[in-house]
N, C-alpha and C positions, 0 to 999 in steps of 0.2 A: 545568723547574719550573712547577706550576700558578702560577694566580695567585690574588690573596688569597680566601682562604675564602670559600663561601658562607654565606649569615647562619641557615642553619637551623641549629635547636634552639640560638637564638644565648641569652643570658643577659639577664637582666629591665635593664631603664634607668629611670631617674627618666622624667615625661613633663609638657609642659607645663607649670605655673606650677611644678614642682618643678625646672625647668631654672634655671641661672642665668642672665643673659645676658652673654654675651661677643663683645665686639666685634672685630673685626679688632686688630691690632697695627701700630700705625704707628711705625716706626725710620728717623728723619728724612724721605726721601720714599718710602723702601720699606715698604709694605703688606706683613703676614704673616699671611695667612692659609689656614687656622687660625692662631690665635695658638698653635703649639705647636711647638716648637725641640727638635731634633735638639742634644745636649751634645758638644759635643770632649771624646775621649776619647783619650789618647794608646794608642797601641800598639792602637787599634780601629777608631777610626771614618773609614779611610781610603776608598778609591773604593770597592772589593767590598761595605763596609758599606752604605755610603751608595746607592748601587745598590738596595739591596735594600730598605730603606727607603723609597725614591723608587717601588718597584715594587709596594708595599701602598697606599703613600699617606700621607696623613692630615697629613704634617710639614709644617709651614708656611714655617719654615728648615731647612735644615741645613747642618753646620759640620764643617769638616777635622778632624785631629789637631792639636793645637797646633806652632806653628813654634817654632824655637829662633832671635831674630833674626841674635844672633850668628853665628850657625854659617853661616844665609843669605848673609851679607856675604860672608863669605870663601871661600864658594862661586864666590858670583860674581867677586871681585878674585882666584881663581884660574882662573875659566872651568872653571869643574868642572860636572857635571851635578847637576841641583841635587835637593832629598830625594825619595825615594818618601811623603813627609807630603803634597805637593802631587800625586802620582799621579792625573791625571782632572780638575784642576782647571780646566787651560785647557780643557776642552771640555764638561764636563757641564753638563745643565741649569741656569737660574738660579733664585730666588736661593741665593746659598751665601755662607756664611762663613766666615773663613780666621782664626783663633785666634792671633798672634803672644805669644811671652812676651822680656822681656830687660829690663833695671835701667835701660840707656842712653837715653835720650832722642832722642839722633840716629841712632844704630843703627836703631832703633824705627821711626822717621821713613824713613830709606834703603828700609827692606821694607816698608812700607804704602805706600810711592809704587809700588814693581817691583808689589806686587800688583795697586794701583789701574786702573796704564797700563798694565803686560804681561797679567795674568791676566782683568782685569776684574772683580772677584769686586767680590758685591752689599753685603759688609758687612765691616768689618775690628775683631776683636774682640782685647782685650789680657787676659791672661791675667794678675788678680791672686789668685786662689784657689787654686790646685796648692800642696797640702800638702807634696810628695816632698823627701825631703830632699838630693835630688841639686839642685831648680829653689831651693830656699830659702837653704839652712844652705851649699852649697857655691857659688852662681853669686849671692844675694841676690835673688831675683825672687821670682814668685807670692805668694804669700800672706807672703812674710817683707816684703813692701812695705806690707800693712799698717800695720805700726808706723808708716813715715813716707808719711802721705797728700802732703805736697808733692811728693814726688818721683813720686808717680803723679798729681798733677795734671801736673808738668811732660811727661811720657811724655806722657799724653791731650793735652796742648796740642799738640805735637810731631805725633804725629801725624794728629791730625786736621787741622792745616797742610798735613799733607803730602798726603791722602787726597782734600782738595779737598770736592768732592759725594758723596762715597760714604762713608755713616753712618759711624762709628766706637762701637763699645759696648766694657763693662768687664764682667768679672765675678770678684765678690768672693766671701769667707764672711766673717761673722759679725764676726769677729778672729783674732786669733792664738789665744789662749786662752780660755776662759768667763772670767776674770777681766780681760779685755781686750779688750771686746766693743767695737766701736768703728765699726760699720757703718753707724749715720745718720749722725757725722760723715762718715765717707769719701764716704758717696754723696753727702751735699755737695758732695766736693772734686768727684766724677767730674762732678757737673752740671756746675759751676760752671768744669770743664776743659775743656767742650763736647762730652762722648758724648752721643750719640743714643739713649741706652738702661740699661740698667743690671739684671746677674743676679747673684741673691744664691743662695746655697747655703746653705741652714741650717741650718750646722756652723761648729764652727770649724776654725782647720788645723791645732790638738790634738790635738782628734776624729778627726780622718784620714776613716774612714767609720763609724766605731761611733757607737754609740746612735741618736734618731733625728735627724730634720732638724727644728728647731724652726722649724713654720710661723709662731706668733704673731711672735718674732721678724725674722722676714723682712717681715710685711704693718705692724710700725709704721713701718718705714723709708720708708712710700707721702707720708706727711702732708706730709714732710718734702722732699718732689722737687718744684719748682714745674711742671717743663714736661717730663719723659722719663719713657719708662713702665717699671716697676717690673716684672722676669719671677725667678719665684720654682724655686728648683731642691731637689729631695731628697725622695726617699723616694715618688714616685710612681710603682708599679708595677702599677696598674691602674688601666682606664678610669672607675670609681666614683671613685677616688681624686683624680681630674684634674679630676670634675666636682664634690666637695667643697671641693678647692681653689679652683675656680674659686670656688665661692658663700661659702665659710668666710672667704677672705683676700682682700685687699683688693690685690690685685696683676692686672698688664694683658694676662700671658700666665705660659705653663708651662713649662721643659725640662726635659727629661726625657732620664737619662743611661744608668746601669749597668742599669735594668730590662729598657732597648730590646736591649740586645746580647743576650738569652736570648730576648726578642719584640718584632725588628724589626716587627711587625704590631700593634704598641699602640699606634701614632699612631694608625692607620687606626679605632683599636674607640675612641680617646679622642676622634677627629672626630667619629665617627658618635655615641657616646654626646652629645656638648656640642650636636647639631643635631636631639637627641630621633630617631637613627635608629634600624633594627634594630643591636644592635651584634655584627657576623660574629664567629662564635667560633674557637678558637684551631686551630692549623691539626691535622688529625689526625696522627699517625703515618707515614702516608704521605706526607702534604704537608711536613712537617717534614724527613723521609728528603731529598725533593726539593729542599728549599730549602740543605738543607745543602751537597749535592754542586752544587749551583748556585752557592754561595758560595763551596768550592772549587774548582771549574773558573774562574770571576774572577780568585781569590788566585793561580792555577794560570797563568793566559794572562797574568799581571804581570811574574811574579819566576821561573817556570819550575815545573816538578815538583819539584824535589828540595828548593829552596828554600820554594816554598809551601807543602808538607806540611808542613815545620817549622813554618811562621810557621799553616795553620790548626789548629795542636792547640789554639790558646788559645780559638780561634772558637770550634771543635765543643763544649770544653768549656761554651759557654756554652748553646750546642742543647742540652744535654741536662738543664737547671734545670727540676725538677720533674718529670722521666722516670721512672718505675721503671728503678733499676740504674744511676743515675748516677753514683754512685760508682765505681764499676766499669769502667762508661766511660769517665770521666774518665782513671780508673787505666789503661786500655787506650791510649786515644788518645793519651797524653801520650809513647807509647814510640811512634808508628810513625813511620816514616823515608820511605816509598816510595808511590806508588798503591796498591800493589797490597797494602800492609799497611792502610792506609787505608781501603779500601774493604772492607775485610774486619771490620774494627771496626764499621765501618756497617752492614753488611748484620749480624751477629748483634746488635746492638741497635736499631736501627732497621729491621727484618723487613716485608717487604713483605704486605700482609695476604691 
């Protein structure tokens, strides 16, 4: 795989006083900077991702797949091999953080201590926004905790007892519904539970992902936080966009989620754009060809061939956002089974020039 793009015929950037200024990000004693955060994404943003992300640059965190606490526990009280969600955890770069979700309090607390002392990880994040109706309506977590802010204060107390010195952050949406908007009170509760931070997404968990992310509502929530900084989520999928945000809302950094899996290399152009740099443009045809079979041979030396293929058709669909014939591709990639059908969809849509 090359590495990230050269910055010719790169695309115009705001330049001096038209910058906003953005300072580093402080999450209790860990410094993020860039102030810009890699989003857990279940079923994506496991080590191959994150890899590859870490190999453009620019992300200032970045953060696992979310954990399921529950399921943790009884891993370990059967001495089971614990998720491929942790895959590369013990050993990658730092800092990283590690997303848990689950209603229990002490559950919750058991797996941000294994993380703290086994894994080390720099930041332990609790997962109150997952809209899905498998974490809500069937298990009562993510974003159906909304309705009741005490019980995600009690979680945040819980575990940040448990976590000792290593931050603890929350991230919410909005509320449950537009008619149950209820996200200044909550980030009350999560200061006031003692996180280190606090990411809004702005949606609700209604919304799911339709329409857009209301930034105004995310940046009145800033007034209302005495001492943790405010990182605002949704709908940034270009580097203009990261650096309007920065200057439009009143928030202390950015994460940035579903845009990154089609261009792992928009930290790298949201860095350079926020420090008035050239900002590299997006990778060509051939770089892209490169980086895919790069992501697959990772997914490939994890889980095996026959397994990875299956597990990269969701990837590759995402390489190919804004490609001529991505429909097509999608439609192709979604059937192969083998390497050798694999690479066959690749090489007639991704043609070497």
């Amino acid at each position: 795989m090359s590495s990230a793009p050269s910055s010719i015929d790169a695309p115009p950037l705001p330049s001096g006083n038209d910058l906003p200024h953005v300072a580093p990000l402080r999450i209790g004693p860990l410094l993020v900077d860039p102030p810009l955060l890699q989003a857990p994404m279940a079923g994506f943003t496991n080590y191959a991702f994150r890899q590859i992300v870490r190999e453009f640059g620019g992300a200032g965190l970045l953060a696992t797949e979310m954990v399921n606490a529950r399921g943790f526990v009884w891993l370990d009280e059967h001495e089971a091999e614990h998720p491929d969600r942790l895959w590369g955890v013990a050993e990658e770069p730092r800092p990283l953080a590690v997303q848990i979700w689950d209603n229990q309090p002490e559950t919750m607390a058991k797996v941000a201590n294994r993380l703290v002392n086994q894994y080390q990880v720099s930041v332990v994040d609790i997962n109150f926004g997952c809209p899905v109706r498998q974490v809500t309506e069937k298990a009562h977590s993510g974003s159906y905790l909304l309705k009741h802010p005490e019980r995600m204060g009690s979680i945040i107390e819980s575990v940040v007892a448990a976590a000792g010195t290593t931050p603890v952050t929350a991230k919410i949406r909005l509320g449950c519904t537009r008619d149950q908007i209820n996200a200044i009170d909550v980030a009350q509760v999560v200061e006031g539970a003692g996180a280190a931070a606090l990411t809004v997404h702005g949606r609700t968990a209604a919304d799911m992902f339709r329409g857009s992310a209301d930034w105004d509502r995310i940046a009145t929530i800033k007034p209302h936080l005495q001492r943790i900084p405010l990182i605002g989520n949704g709908d940034l999928d270009t580097p203009q966009k990261v650096v309007d945000a920065f200057r439009n809302y009143d928030v202390d950094g950015i994460m940035i989620a579903r845009a990154s899996l089609g261009k792992p290399w928009l930290f790298q152009q949201a860095a350079c754009a926020l420090r008035g740099e050239p900002i590299p443009p997006d990778p060509t045809l051939d770089e892209e060809r490169d980086l895919l079979l790069h992501h697959y041979r990772l997914v490939c030396a994890r889980f095996g061939t026959e397994q990875g293929t299956m597990l990269m058709r969701k990837f590759a669909c995402c390489y190919a956002q804004g490609r001529r014939g991505a429909r097509e591709f999608r439609k192709r990639v979604v059937r192969v089974s083998t390497v050798a059908e694999f690479q066959q969809v690749v090489d007639q849509f991704f043609p070497r020039a």
